[in-house]
RONUTOR-306052 format. One record per residue (C-alpha): residue in one letter; x, y negated, z. Coordinates in Angstrom, 2 decimals. Each point is the difference from the previous one (the first is absolute). Example, Ala and Ser with C-alpha at 12.3 -4.5 7.8 and 13.67 -1.06 7.14 Angstrom:
% residues 2
atom rest=a, c1=12.30, c2=4.50, c3=7.80;
atom rest=s, c1=1.37, c2=-3.44, c3=-0.66;
END
This chain:
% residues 383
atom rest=x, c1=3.12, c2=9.59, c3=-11.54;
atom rest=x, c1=1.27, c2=3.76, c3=-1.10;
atom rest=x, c1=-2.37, c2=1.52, c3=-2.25;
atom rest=x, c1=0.20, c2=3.19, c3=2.06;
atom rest=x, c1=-1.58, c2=-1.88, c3=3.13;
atom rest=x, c1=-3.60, c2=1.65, c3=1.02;
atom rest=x, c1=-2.75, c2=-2.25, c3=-1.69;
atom rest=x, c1=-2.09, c2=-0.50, c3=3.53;
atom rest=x, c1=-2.93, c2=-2.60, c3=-0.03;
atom rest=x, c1=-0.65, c2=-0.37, c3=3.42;
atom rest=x, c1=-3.06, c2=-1.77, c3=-1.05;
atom rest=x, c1=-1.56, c2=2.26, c3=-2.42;
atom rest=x, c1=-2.84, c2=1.58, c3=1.87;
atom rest=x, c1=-1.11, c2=-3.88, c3=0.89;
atom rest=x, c1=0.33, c2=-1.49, c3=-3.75;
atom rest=x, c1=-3.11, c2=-1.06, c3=-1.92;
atom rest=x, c1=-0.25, c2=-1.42, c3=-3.73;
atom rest=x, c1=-0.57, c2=-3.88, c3=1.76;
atom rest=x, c1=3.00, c2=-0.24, c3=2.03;
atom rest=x, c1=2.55, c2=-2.00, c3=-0.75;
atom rest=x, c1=2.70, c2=0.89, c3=-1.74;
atom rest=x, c1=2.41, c2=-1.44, c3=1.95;
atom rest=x, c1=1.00, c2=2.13, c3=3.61;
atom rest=x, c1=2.47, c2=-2.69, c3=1.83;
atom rest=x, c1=0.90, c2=-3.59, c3=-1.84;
atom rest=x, c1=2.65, c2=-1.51, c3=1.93;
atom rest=x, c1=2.76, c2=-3.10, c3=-0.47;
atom rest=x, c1=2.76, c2=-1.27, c3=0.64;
atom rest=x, c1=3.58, c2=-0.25, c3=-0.99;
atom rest=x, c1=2.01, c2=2.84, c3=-1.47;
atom rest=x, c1=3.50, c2=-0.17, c3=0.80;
atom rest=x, c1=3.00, c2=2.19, c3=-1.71;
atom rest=x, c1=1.60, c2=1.85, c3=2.75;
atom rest=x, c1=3.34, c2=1.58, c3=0.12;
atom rest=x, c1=0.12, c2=2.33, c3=2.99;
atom rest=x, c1=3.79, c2=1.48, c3=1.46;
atom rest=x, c1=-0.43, c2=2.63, c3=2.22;
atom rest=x, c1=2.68, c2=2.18, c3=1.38;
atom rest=x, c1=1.72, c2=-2.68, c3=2.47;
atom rest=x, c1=1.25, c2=1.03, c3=2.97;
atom rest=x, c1=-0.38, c2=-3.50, c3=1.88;
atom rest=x, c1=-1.11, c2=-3.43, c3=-1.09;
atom rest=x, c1=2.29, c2=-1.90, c3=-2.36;
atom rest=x, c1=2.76, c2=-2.22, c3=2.16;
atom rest=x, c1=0.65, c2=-3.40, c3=-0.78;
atom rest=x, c1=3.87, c2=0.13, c3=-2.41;
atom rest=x, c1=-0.34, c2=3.67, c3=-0.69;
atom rest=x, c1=-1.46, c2=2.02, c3=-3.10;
atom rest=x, c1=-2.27, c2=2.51, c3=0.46;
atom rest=x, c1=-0.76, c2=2.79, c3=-1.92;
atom rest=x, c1=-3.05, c2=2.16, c3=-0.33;
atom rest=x, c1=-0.43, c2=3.63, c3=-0.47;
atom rest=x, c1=-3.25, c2=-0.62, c3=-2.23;
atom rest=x, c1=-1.97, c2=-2.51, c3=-2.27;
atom rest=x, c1=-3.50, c2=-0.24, c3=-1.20;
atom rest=x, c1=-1.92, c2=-2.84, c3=-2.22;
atom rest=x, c1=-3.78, c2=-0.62, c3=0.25;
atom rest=x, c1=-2.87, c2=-2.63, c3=-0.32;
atom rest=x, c1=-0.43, c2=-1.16, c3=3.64;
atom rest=x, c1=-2.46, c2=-2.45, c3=2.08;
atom rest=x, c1=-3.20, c2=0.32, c3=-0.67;
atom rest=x, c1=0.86, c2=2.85, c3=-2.94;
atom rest=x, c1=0.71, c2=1.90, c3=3.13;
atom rest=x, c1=-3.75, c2=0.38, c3=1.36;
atom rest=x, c1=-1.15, c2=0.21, c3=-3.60;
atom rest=x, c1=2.28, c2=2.79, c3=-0.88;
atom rest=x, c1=-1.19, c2=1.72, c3=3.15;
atom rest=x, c1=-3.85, c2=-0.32, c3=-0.97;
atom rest=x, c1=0.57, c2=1.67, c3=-3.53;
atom rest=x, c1=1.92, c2=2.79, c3=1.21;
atom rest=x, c1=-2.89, c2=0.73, c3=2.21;
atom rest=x, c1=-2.34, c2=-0.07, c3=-3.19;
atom rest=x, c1=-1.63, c2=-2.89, c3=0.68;
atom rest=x, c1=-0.77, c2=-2.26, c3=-3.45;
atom rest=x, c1=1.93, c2=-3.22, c3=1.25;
atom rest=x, c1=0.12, c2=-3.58, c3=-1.38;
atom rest=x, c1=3.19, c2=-2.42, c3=0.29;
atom rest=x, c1=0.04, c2=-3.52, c3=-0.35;
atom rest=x, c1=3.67, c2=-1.28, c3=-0.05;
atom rest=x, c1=2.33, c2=-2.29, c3=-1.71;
atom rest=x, c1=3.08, c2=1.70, c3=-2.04;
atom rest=x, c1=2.62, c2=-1.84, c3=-0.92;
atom rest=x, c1=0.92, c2=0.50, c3=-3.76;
atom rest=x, c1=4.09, c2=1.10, c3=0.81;
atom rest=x, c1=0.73, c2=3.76, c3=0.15;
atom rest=x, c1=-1.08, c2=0.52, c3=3.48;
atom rest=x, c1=-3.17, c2=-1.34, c3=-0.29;
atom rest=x, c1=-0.61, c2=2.77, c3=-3.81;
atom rest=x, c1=1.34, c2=2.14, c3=2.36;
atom rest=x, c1=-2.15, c2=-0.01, c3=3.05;
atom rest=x, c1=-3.34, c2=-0.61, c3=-2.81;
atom rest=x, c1=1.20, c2=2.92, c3=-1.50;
atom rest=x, c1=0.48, c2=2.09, c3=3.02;
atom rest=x, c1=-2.99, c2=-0.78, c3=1.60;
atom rest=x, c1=-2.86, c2=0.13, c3=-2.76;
atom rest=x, c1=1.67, c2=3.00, c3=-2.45;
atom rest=x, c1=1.78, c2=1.75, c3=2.92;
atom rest=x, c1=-2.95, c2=-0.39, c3=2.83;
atom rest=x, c1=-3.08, c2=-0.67, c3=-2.13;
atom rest=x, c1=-0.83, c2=-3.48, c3=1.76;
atom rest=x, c1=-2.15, c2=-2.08, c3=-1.65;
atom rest=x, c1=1.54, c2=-3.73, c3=-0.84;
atom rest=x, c1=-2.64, c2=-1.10, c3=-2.03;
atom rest=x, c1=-0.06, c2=-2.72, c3=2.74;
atom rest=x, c1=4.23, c2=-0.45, c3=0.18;
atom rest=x, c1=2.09, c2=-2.91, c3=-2.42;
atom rest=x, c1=3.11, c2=-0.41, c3=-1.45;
atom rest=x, c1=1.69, c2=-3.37, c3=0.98;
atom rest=x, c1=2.26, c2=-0.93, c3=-3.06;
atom rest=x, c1=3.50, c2=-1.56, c3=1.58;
atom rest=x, c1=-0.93, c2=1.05, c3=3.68;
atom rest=x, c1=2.46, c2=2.82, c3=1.90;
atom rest=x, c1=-1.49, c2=2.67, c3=1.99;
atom rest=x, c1=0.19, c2=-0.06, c3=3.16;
atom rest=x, c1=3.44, c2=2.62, c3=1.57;
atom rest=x, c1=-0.04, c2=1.76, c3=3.80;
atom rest=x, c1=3.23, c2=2.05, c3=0.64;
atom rest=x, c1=-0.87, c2=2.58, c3=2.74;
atom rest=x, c1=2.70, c2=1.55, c3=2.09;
atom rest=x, c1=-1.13, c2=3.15, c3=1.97;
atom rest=x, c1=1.67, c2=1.03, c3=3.08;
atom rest=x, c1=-0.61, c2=1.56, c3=3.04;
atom rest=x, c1=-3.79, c2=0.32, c3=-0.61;
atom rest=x, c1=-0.07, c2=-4.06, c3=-0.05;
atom rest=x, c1=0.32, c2=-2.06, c3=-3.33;
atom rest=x, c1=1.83, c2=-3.19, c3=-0.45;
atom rest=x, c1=-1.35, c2=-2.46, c3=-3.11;
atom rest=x, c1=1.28, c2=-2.47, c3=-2.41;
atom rest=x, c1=-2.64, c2=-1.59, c3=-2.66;
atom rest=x, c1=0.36, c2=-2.92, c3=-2.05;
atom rest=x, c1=-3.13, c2=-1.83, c3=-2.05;
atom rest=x, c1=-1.88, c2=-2.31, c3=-0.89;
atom rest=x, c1=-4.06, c2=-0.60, c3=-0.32;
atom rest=x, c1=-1.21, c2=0.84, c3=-3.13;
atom rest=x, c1=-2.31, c2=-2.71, c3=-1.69;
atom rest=x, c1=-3.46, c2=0.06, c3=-0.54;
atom rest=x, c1=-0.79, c2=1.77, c3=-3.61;
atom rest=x, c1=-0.96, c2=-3.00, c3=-2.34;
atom rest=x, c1=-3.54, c2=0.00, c3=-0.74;
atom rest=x, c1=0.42, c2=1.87, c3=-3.74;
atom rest=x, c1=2.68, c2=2.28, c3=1.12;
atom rest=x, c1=-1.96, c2=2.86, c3=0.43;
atom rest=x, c1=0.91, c2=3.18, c3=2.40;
atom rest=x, c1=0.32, c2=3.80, c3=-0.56;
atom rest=x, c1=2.83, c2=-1.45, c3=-2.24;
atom rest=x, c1=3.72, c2=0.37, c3=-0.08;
atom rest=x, c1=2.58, c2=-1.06, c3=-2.24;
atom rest=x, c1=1.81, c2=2.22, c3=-1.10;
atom rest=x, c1=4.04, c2=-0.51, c3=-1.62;
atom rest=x, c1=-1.37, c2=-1.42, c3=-3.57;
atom rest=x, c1=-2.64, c2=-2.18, c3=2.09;
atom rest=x, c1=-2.91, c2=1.50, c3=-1.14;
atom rest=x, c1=-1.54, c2=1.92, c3=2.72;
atom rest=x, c1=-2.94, c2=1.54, c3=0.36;
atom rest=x, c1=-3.68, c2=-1.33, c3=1.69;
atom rest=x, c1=-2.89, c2=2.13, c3=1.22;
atom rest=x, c1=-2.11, c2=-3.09, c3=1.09;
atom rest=x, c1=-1.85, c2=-3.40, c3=-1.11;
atom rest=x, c1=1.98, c2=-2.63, c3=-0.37;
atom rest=x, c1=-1.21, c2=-2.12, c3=3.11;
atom rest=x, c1=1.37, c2=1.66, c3=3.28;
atom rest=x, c1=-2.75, c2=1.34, c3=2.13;
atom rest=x, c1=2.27, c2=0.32, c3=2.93;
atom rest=x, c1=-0.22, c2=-1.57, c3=2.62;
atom rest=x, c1=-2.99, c2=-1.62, c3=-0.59;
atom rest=x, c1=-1.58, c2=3.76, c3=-0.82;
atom rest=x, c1=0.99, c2=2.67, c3=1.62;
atom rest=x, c1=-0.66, c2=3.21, c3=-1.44;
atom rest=x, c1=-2.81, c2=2.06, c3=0.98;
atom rest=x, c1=1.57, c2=2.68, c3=2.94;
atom rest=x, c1=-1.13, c2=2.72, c3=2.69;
atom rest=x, c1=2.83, c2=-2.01, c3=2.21;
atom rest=x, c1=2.16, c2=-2.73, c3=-0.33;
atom rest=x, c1=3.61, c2=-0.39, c3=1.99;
atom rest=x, c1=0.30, c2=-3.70, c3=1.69;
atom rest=x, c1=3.38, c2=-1.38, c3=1.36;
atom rest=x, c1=-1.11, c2=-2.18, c3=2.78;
atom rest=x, c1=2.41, c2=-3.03, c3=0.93;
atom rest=x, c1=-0.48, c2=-2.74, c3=2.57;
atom rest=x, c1=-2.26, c2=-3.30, c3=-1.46;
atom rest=x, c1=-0.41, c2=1.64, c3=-3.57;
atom rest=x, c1=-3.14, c2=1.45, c3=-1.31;
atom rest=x, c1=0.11, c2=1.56, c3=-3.83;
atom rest=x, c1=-3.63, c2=-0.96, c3=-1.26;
atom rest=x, c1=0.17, c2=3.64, c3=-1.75;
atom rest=x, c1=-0.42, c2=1.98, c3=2.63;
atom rest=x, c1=-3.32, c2=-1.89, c3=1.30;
atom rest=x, c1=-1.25, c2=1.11, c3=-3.87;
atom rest=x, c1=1.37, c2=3.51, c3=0.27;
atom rest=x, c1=-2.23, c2=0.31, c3=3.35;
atom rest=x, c1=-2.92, c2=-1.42, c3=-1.38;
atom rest=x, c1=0.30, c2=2.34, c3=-3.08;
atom rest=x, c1=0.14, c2=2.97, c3=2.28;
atom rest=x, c1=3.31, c2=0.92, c3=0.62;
atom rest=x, c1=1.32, c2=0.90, c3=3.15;
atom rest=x, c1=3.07, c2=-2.03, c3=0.78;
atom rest=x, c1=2.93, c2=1.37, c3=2.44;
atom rest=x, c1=2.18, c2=-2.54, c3=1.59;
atom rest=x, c1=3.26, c2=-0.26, c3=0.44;
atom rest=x, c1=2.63, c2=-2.09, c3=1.62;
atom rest=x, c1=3.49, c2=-1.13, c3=0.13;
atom rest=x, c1=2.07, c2=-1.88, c3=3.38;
atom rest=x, c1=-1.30, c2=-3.49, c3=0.82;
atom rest=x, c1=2.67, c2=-2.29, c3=-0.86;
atom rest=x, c1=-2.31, c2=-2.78, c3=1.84;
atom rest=x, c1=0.04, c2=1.97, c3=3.16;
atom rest=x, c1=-3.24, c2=-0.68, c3=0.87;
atom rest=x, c1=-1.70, c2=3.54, c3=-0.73;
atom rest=x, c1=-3.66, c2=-1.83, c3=-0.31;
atom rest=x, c1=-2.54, c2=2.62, c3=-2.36;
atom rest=x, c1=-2.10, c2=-3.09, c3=-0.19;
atom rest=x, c1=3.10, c2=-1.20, c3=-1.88;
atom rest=x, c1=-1.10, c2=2.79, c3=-2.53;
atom rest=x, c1=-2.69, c2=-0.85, c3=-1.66;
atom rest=x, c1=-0.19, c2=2.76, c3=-2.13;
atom rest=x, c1=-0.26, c2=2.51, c3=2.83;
atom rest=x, c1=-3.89, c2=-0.82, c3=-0.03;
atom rest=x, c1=-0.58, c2=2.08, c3=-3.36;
atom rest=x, c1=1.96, c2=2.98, c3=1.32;
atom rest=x, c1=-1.08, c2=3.59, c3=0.17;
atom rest=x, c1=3.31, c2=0.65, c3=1.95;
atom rest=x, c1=3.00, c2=-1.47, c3=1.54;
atom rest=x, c1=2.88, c2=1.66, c3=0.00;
atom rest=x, c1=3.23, c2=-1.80, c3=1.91;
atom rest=x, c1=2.19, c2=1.90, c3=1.94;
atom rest=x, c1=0.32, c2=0.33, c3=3.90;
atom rest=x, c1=2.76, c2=-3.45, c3=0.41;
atom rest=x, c1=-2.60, c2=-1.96, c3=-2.10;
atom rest=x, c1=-2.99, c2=1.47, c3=1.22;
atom rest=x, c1=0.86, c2=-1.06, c3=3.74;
atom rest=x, c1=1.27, c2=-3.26, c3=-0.94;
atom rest=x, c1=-3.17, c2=-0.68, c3=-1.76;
atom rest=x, c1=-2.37, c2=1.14, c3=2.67;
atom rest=x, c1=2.35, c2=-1.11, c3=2.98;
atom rest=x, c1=0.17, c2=3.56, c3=1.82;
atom rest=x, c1=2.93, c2=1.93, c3=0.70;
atom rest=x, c1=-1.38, c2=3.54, c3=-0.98;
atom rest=x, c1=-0.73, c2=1.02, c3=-4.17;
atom rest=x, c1=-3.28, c2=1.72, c3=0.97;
atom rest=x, c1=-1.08, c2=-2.68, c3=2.06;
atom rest=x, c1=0.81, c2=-2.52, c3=-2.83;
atom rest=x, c1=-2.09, c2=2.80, c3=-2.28;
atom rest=x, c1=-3.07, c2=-0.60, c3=1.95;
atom rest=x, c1=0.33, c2=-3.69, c3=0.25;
atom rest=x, c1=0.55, c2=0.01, c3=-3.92;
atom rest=x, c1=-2.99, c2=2.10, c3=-0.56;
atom rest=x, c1=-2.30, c2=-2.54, c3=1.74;
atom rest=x, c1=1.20, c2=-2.42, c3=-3.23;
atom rest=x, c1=-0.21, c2=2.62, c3=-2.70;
atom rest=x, c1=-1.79, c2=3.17, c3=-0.60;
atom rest=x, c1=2.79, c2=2.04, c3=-0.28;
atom rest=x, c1=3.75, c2=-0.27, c3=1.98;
atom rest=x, c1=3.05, c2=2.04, c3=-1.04;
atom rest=x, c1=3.09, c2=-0.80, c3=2.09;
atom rest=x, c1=3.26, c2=2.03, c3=-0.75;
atom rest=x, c1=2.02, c2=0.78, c3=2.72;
atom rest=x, c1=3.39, c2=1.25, c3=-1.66;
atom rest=x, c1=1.25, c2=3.26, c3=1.22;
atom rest=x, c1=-2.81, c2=-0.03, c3=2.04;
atom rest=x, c1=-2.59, c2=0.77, c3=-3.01;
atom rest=x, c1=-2.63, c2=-2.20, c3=-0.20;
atom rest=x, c1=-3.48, c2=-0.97, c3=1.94;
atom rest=x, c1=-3.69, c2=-1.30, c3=-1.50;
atom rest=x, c1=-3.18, c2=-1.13, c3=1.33;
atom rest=x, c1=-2.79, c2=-0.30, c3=-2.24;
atom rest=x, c1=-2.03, c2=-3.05, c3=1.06;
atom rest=x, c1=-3.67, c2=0.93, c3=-0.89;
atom rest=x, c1=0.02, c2=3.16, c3=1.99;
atom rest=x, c1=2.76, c2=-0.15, c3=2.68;
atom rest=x, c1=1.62, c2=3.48, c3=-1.04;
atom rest=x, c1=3.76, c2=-0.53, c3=0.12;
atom rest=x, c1=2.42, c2=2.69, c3=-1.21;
atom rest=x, c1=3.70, c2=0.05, c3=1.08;
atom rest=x, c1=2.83, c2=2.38, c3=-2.25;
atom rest=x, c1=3.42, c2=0.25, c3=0.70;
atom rest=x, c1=3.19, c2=-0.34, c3=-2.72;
atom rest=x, c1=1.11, c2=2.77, c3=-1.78;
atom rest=x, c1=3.60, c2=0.35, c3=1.09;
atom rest=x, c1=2.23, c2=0.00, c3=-2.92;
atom rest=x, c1=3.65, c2=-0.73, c3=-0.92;
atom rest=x, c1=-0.83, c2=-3.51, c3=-1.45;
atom rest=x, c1=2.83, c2=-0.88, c3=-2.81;
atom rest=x, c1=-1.62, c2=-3.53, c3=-0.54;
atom rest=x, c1=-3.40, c2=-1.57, c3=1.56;
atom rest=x, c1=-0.04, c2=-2.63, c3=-3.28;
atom rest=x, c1=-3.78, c2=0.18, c3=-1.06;
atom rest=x, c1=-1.47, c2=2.11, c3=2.79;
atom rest=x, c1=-2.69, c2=-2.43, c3=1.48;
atom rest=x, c1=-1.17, c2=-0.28, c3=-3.35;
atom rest=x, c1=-0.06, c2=3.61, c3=-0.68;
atom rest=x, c1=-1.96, c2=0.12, c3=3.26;
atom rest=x, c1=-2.38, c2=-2.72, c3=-1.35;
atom rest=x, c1=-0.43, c2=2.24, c3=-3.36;
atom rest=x, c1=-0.69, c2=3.13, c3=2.16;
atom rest=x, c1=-2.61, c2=-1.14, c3=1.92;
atom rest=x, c1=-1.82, c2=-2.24, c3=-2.64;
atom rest=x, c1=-0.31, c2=3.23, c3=-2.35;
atom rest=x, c1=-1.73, c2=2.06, c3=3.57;
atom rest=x, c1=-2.20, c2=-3.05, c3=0.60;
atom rest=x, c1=-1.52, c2=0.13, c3=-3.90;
atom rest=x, c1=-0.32, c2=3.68, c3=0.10;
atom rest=x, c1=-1.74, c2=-0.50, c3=3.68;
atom rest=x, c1=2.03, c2=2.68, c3=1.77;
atom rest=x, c1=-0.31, c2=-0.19, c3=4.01;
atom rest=x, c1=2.33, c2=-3.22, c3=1.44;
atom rest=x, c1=2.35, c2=2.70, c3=1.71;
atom rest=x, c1=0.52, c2=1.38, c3=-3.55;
atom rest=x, c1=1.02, c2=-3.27, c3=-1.67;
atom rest=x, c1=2.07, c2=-0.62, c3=2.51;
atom rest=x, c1=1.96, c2=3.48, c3=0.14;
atom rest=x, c1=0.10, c2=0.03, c3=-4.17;
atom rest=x, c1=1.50, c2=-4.11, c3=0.37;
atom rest=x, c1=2.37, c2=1.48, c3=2.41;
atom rest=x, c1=0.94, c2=2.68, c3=-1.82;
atom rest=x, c1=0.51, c2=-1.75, c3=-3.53;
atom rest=x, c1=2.09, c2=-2.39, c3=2.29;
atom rest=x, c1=2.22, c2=2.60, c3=1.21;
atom rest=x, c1=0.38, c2=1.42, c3=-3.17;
atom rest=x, c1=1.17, c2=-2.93, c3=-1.51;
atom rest=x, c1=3.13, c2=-0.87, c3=2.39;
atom rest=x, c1=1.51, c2=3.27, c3=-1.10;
atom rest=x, c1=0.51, c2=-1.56, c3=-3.07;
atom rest=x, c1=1.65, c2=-3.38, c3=-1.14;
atom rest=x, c1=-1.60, c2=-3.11, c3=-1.33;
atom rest=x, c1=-3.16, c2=-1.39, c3=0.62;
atom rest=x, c1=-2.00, c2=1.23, c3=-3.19;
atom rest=x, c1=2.19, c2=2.73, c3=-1.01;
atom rest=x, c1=-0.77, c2=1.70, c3=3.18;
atom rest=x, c1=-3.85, c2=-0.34, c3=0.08;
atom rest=x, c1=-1.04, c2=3.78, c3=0.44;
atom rest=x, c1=-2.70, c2=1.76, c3=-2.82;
atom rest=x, c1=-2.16, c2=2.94, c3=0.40;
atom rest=x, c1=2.85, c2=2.21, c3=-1.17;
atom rest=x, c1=2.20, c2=-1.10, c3=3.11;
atom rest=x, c1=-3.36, c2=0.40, c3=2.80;
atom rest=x, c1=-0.57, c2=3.00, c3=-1.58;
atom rest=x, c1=3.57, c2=1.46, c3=0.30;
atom rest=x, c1=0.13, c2=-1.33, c3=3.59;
atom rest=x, c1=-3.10, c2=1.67, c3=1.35;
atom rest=x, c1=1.14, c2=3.25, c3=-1.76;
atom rest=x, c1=3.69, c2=-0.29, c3=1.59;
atom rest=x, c1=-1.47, c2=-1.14, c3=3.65;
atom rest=x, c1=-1.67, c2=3.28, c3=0.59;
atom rest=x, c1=2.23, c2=1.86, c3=-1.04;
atom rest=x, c1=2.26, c2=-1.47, c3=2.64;
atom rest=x, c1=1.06, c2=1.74, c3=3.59;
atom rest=x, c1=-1.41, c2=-2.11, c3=3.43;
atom rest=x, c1=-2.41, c2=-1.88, c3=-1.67;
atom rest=x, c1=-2.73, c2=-1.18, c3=2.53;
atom rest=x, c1=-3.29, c2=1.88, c3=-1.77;
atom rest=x, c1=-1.75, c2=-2.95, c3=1.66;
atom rest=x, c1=2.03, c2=-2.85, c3=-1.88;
atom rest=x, c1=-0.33, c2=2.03, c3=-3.31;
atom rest=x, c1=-3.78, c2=0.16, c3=0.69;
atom rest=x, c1=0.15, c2=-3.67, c3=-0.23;
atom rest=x, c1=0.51, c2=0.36, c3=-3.98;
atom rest=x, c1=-2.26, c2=2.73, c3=-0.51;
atom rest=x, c1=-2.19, c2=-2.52, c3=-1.86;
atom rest=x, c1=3.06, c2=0.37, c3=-2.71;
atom rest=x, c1=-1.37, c2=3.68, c3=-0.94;
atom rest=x, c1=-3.26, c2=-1.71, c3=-2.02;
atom rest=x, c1=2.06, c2=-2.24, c3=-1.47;
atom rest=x, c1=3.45, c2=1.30, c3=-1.07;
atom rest=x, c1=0.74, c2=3.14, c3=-2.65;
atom rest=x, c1=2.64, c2=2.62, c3=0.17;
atom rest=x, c1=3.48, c2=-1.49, c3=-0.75;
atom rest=x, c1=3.10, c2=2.53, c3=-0.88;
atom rest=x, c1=2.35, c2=-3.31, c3=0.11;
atom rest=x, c1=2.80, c2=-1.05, c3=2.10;
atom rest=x, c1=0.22, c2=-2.49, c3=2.57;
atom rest=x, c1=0.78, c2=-2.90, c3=0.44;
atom rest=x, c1=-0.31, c2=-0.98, c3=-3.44;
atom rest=x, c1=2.79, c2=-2.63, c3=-1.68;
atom rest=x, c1=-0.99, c2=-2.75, c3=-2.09;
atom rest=x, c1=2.19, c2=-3.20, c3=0.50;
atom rest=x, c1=2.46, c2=-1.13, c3=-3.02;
atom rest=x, c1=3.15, c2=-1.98, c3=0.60;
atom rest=x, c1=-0.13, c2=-1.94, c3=-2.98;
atom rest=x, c1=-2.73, c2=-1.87, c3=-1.97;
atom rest=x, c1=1.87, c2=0.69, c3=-3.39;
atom rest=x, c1=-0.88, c2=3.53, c3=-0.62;
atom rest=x, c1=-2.11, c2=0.47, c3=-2.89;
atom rest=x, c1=-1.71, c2=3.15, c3=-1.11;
END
């Protein structure tokens, strides 16, 4: 994260000495992804293809975690990292550059990280990834370690893992749900308090049963998007499918594309509806979990649901103007710019920019440019 990003706690007026330390733990697998943007069409079977531009980043789950620091939210990985260059690479990236915590995270001696290659075009994406499941950390391996060239490493835990049979202690937890599989974590992450936020990836069994997700039960929120949310609820509209989800959890977020996004909150019966923010997207790679990011960090602070919702949106939108999935995960630097640069602009409905008023309280004055550039082509750079 630049140094000269505003240092916003969203949750500062709600922190007390006995909270935990921990915002959002999450985990899941952390991919290296190479990301060519610039093509003009998809790539055709015999031909080479060139791109006009190249970025490297952590990817999969670093994604959402990259997107929850930026916000200023104290966030907790647990991941394996292979001990090649990618996997120093993405450790590095993620807990000098972003700040993560992965005091939970291990280094797998002799296992590759995980690669997606992510072509950008015409607003869609196109993805290659090659991997392999890492192996569970041996009992006296330890984690907040990584070896490093010389095999030494560092370690900021005991020697016995504590994850997953211990989750850390967290405001909110992040849960990928998947058909027949429950993750005995999240049930203790619950129980401990946190609020967990669902979310969801395409049924490969095709049967679309949330009894199927066993998980679901210890969700605050469920977040799929409109396709999934109708196949899940058998209807053939995304609000409808909203209110038949929010019969099964207290709160349903389904994302409707370029359409914005629509909630119901369960417990009361308010729903809140808030359309896209139309942008030139240069690649959509990370959005959704931008999205996720956006409105987790609204729900902690307890903002209205029609705020989360337009902030998720917006930190969404932001994002596909930029390439890569965790490279372009907005900070308060880039809202801040926005907001400043979208009043300033001619034919601007005053009733859509009243929308983000709530952005006034939150955001400071901001002299710099935007759309602000981060993405790298290469990994080899060093300072």
């Amino acid at each position: 994260m630049s140094t000269d990003t505003p240092g916003i706690d969203p949750l500062e007026a709600l922190r007390a000495p006995r909270d935990p330390a921990c915002d959002v733990f999450l985990t899941g697998p952390v991919f290296l992804d190479i990301i060519f943007t610039g093509l003009d069409s998809a790539p055709v079977r015999g031909t080479e293809s060139w791109a006009r531009g190249m970025g490297s980043s952590p990817g999969g789950v670093a994604n959402m975690a990259t997107a929850l620091a930026r916000l200023g939210l104290h966030t907790s990985l647990a991941a394996a990292f292979g001990d090649d260059h990618y996997g120093e690479y993405c450790w590095d990236a993620l807990e000098q550059g972003e700040g993560i915590d992965l005091s939970m995270s291990h280094t797998v001696p002799g296992w590759h990280s995980p690669v997606t290659v992510s072509m950008a075009y015409e607003g869609e994406r196109t993805m290659v990834s090659h991997g392999h499941e890492a192996p569970a950390p041996a009992p006296d391996a330890g984690t907040g370690s990584r070896a490093g060239a010389t095999g030494t490493g560092t370690s900021t835990a005991a020697a016995a893992p504590v994850f997953p049979q211990c989750p850390p202690r967290a405001r909110a937890a992040i849960a990928s749900l998947a058909p027949g599989r429950s993750e005995p974590w999240v049930a203790t992450a619950a129980r401990d308090g946190a609020l967990v936020f669902g979310d969801v990836g395409w049924d490969e069994t095709g049967r679309w049963d949330l009894d199927a997700l066993p998980d679901l039960a210890h969700c605050e929120a469920f977040l799929p998007n409109a396709e999934e949310a109708m196949r899940y609820t058998r209807t053939d509209c995304p609000r409808a499918a909203a209110h038949a989800l929010a019969e099964r959890v207290p709160l349903a977020v389904v994302t409707l594309g370029a359409e914005g996004a629509y909630a119901v909150d369960g417990r009361t019966g308010t729903a809140a509806a808030v359309p896209a923010i139309e942008v030139e997207a240069l690649d959509p790679t990370g959005a959704g979990d931008v999205f996720v990011a956006g409105f987790v960090t609204g729900t902690l602070a307890d903002w209205p649901l029609a705020d989360r919702l337009a902030f998720a949106g917006l930190t969404a939108a932001l994002s596909v103007q930029e390439f890569g999935g965790s490279l372009s995960a907005p900070g308060w630097a880039e809202i801040a710019a926005w907001w400043q640069l979208i009043r300033t602009c001619d034919r601007q409905d005053p009733a859509a920019l009243e929308r983000y008023a709530f952005l006034d309280d939150l955001l400071p004055a901001t002299a710099r440019a935007w759309p602000l550039r981060r993405a790298v082509p290469t990994i080899g750079f060093r300072q």
